[in-house]
C-alpha positions in Angstrom: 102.8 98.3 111.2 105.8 96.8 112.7 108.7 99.6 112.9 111.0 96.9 114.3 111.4 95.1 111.1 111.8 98.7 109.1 114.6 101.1 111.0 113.0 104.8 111.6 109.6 103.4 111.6 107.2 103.7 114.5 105.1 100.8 115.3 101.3 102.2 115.2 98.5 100.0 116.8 94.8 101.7 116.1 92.1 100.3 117.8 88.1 101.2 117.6 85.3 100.0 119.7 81.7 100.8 118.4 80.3 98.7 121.1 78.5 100.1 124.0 80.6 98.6 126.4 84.4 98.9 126.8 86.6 96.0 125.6 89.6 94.8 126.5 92.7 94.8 123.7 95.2 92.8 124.1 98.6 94.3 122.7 101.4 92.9 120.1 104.7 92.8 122.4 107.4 95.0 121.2 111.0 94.1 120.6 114.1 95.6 122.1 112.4 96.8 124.9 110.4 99.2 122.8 107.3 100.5 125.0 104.1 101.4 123.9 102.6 105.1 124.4 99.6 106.6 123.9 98.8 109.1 121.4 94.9 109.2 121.0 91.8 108.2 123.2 89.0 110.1 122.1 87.4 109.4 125.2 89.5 111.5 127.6 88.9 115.1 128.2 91.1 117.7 125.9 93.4 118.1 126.3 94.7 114.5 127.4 92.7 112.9 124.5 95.4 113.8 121.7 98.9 113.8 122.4 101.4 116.2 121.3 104.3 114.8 119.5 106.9 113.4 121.8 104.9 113.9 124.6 102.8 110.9 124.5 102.6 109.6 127.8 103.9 105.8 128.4 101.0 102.9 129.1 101.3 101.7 132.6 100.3 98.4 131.5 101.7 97.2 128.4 99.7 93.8 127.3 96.4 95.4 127.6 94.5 98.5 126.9 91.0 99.0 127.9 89.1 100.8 125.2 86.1 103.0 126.3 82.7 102.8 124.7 82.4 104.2 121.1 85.7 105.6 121.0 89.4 105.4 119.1 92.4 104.6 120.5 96.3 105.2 118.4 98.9 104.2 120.3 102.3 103.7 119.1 105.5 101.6 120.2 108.9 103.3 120.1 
């Protein structure tokens, strides 16, 4: 969803790997130095593996995200 081309709406970028091995995602760039965050990653501990609203911490690394084995992963650009 691209919340760049709609004002008030939040870009959301799900991602699931059912593999056994992590893969590598590669990341749509956001516009006007929007930044992506991370919301869910079901393969963290609670309570780091859902984020509280507003409180989603900021990727590092904003071209890639590594998804773990047999997990989801919600990020979202604002």
């Amino acid at each position: 969803m691209n919340g760049a081309d709609h004002p008030g709406v939040t870009d959301i970028y799900p991602a699931a790997n059912a593999y056994w091995k992590s893969r590598r995602f590669h990341l749509p760039r956001l516009t006007s130095g929007r930044k992506w965050y991370r919301v869910v990653d079901t393969m963290l501990k609670n309570p780091d593996d859902i984020s509280e609203q507003d409180r989603e911490p900021i990727l590092n690394y904003q071209a890639i995200y590594n998804v773990s084995p047999r997990s989801v992963v919600v990020l979202t650009g604002k």
